[in-house]
C-alpha positions as CSV (number, residue, x, y, z in Angstrom):
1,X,12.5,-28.2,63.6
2,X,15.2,-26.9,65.6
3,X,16.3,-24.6,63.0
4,X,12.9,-23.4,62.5
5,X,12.7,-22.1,66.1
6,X,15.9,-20.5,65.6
7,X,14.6,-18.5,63.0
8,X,11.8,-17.4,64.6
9,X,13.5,-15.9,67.8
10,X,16.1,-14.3,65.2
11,X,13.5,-13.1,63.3
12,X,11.8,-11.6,66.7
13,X,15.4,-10.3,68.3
14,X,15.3,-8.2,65.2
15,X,12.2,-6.6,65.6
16,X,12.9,-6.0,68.9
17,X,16.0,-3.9,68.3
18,X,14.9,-2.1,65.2
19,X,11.9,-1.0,67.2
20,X,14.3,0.5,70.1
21,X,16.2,2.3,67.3
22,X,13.5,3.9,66.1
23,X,12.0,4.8,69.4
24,X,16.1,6.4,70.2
25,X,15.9,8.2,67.1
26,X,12.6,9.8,67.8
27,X,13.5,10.6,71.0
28,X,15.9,13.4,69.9
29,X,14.1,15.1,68.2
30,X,11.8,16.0,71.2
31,X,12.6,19.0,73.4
32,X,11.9,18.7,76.7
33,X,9.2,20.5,78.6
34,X,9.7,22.8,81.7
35,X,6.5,24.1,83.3
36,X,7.3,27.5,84.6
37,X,5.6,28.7,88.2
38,X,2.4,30.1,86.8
39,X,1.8,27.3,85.0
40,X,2.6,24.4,87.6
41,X,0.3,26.8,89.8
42,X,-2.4,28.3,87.7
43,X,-1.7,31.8,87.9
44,X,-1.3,33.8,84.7
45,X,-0.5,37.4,84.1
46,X,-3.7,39.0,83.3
47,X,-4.5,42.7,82.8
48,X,-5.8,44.5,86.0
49,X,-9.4,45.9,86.3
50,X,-10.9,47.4,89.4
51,X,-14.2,45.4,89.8
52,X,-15.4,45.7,93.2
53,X,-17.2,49.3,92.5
54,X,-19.6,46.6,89.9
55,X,-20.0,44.0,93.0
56,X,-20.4,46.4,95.3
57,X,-24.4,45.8,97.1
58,X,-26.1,49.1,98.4
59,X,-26.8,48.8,102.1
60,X,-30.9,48.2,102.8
61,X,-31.8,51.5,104.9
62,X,-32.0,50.8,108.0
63,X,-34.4,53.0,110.9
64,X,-31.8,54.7,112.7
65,X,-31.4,52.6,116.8
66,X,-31.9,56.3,117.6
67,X,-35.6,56.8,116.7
68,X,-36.1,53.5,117.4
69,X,-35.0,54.1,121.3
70,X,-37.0,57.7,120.9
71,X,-40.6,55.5,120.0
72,X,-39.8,52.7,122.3
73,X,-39.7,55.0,125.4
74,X,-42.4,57.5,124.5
75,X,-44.9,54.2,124.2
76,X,-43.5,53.4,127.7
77,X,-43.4,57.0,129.0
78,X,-47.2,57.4,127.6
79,X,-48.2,54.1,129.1
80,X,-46.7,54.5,132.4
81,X,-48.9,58.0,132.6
82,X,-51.8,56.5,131.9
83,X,-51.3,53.9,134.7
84,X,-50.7,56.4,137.1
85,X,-53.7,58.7,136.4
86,X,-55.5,55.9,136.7
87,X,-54.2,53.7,139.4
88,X,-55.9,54.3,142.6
89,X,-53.2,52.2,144.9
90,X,-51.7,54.1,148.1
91,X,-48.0,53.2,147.0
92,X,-48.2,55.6,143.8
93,X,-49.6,58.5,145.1
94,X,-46.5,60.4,145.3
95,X,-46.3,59.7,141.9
96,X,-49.2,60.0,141.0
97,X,-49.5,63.8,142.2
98,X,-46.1,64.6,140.2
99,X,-47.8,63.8,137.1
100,X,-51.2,65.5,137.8
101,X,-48.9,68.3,138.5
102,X,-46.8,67.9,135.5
103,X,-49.9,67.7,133.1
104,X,-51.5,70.8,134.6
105,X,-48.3,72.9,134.6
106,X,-47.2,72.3,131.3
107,X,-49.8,70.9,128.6
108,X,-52.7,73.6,127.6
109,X,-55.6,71.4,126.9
110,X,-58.1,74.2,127.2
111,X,-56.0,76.2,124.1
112,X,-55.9,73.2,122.0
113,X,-59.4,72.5,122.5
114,X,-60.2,75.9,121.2
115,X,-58.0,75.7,118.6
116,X,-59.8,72.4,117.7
117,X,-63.0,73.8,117.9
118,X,-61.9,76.7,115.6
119,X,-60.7,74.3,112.9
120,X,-62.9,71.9,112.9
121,X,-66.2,73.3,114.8
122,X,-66.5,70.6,117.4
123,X,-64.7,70.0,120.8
124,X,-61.9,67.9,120.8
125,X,-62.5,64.9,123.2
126,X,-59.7,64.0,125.6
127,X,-61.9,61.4,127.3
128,X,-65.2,60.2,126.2
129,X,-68.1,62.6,127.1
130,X,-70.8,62.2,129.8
131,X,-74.2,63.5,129.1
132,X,-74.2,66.1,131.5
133,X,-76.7,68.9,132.3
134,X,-75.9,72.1,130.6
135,X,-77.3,75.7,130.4
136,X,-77.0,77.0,127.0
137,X,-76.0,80.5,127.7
138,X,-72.0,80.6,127.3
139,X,-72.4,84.5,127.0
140,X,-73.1,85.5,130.5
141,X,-70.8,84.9,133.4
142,X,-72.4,84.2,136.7
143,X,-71.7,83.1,139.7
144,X,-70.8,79.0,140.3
145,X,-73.5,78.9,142.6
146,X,-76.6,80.8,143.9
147,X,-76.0,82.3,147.3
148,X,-74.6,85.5,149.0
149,X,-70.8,85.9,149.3
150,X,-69.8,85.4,152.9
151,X,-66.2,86.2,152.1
152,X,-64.8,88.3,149.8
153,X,-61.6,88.0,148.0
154,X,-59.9,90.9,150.2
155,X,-60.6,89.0,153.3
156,X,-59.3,85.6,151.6
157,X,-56.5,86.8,149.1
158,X,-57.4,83.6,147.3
159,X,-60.8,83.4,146.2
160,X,-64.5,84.2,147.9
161,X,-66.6,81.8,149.7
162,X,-70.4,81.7,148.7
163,X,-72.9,80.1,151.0
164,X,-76.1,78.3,148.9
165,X,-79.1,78.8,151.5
166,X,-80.4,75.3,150.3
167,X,-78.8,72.3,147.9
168,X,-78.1,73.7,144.5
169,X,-76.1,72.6,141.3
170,X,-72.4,73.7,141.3
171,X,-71.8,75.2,137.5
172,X,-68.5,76.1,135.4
173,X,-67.7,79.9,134.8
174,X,-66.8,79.5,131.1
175,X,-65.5,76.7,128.8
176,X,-62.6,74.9,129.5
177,X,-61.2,71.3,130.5
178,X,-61.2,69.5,134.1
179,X,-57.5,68.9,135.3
180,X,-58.3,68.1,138.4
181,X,-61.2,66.5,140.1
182,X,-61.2,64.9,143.5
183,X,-60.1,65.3,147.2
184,X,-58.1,68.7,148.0
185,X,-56.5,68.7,151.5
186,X,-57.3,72.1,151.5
187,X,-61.1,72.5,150.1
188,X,-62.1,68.5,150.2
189,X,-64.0,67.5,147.7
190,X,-62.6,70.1,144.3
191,X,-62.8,70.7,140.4
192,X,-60.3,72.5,138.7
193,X,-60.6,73.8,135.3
194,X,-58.5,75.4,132.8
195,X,-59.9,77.6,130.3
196,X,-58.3,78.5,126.8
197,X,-56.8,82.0,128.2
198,X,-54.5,80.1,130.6
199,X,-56.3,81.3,133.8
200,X,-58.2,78.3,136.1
201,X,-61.0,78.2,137.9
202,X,-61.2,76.2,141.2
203,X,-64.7,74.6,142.9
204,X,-64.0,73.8,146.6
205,X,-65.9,71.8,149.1
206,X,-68.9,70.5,146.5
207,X,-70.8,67.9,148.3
208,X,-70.6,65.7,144.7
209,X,-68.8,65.6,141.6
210,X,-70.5,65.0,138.6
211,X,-66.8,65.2,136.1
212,X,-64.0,63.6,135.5
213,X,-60.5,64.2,134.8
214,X,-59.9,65.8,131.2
215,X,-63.6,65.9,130.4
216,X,-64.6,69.1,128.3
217,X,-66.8,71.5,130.2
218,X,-69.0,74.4,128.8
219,X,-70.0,78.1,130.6
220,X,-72.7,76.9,133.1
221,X,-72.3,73.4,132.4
222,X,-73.2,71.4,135.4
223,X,-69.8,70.2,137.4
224,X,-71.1,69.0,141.3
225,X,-73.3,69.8,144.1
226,X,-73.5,71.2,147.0
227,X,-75.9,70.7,149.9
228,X,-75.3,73.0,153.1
229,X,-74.7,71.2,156.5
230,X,-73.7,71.8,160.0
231,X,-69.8,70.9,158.7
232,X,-69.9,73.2,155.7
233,X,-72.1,76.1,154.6
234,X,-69.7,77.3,152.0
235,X,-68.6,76.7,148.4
236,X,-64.9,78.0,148.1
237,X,-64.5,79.6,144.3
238,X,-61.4,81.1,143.0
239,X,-59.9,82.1,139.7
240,X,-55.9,82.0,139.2
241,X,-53.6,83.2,136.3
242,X,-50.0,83.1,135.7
243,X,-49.5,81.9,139.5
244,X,-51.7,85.4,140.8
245,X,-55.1,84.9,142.3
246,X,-57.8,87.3,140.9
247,X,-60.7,89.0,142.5
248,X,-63.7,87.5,140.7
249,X,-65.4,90.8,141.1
250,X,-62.9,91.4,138.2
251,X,-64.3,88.8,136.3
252,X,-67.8,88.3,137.0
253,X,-70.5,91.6,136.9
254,X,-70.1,93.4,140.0
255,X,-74.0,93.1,140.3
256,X,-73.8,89.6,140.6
257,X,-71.4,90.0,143.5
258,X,-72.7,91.5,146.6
């Protein structure tokens, strides 16, 4: 039995040592392998190609901060306007003047009404339009009132003063637009209007006014009225162009003008 065991771990010595023979044998046969940098790291010489002109995106157009700035404050300048045309509040009335002033000096609403009504053959509404009495003569050009001239233009060097002998209707000279209608310090109660040749017309001390601001008149159109009383007898009228006053005698018929 003894030898029998012998045998076997003889038997399994053996195998043992042939195997690590054949695993030295094998062995030198193999060459060893180094891993240079780009391989322990990834990187590989590769041919170069410019790509970024493919991936390049195309900027979304964009409104320029510009314009936008330009429509922001023209909505606030056009806003602010309105407000103070409108406002009636003591604390703005400086302000308020300035932009009457501004309006009349330098936009020509009667010439771009006329240009409207030459395009398109109807007035151009500024403001929505009252149903006011009109005289459908646009031809003629008459005195704003009825009554006798009490003072001529040579004896006011701004306009003539016509005294009504009762209460009559006060009535535009000629087409045009109101720019003004209110209280004057000077002539009280007052409608300005400018008419498409640049010249304006001015109606002092009416006892109504039956217009408002940027409202479309015609020739003979009704505009106020006055009603003569022991304060005031007299309607002041007046017609001014490129800063000169003219004699209405100029203007109107001299047989209409005593």
């Amino acid at each position: 039995m003894d030898k029998g065991v012998q045998k076997v771990r003889q038997a399994i010595k053996q195998r043992k040592r042939h195997r690590e023979r054949m695993k030295l044998s094998s062995n030198k046969n193999v060459i060893p392998f180094t891993a240079s940098d780009e391989e322990k790291h990834g990187f590989f010489d590769a041919p170069a190609y410019d790509i970024s002109s493919s991936f390049k995106k195309k900027k979304p157009k964009t409104v320029s901060n510009k314009f936008v700035f330009k429509g922001v404050a023209s909505i606030a300048l056009f806003i602010s306007a309105a407000f103070l045309l409108q406002t009636n509040k003591p604390t703005f009335q400086q302000a308020q003047q300035w932009a009457n002033a501004a309006f009349q000096e330098e936009f020509p609403f009667a010439k771009v009404n006329e240009w409207y009504v030459s395009k398109f053959g109807a007035p151009l509404s500024f403001t929505p339009q009252g149903n006011a009495h009109v005289v459908h003569n646009e031809s003629a050009m008459t005195l704003p009132v009825i009554g006798q001239v009490s003072e001529t233009f040579s004896t006011n060097g701004t306009g003539i003063m016509i005294s009504p002998e009762e209460k009559t209707v006060v009535s535009a000279l000629s087409r045009g637009v109101v720019i003004f209608a209110g209280n004057d310090r000077h002539t009280d109660k007052t409608v300005i209007i400018q008419h498409a040749d640049g010249s304006e017309t001015t109606y002092g001390y009416l006892s109504s006014i039956d217009v408002h601001l940027y409202k479309i008149v015609h020739a003979n159109e009704t505009i106020g009225t006055f009603q003569p009383n022991e304060q005031n007898e007299e309607v002041f009228f007046s017609i001014e162009k490129d800063n000169q006053f003219i004699d209405p005698a100029q203007v109107i018929p001299v047989g209409d003008i005593p």
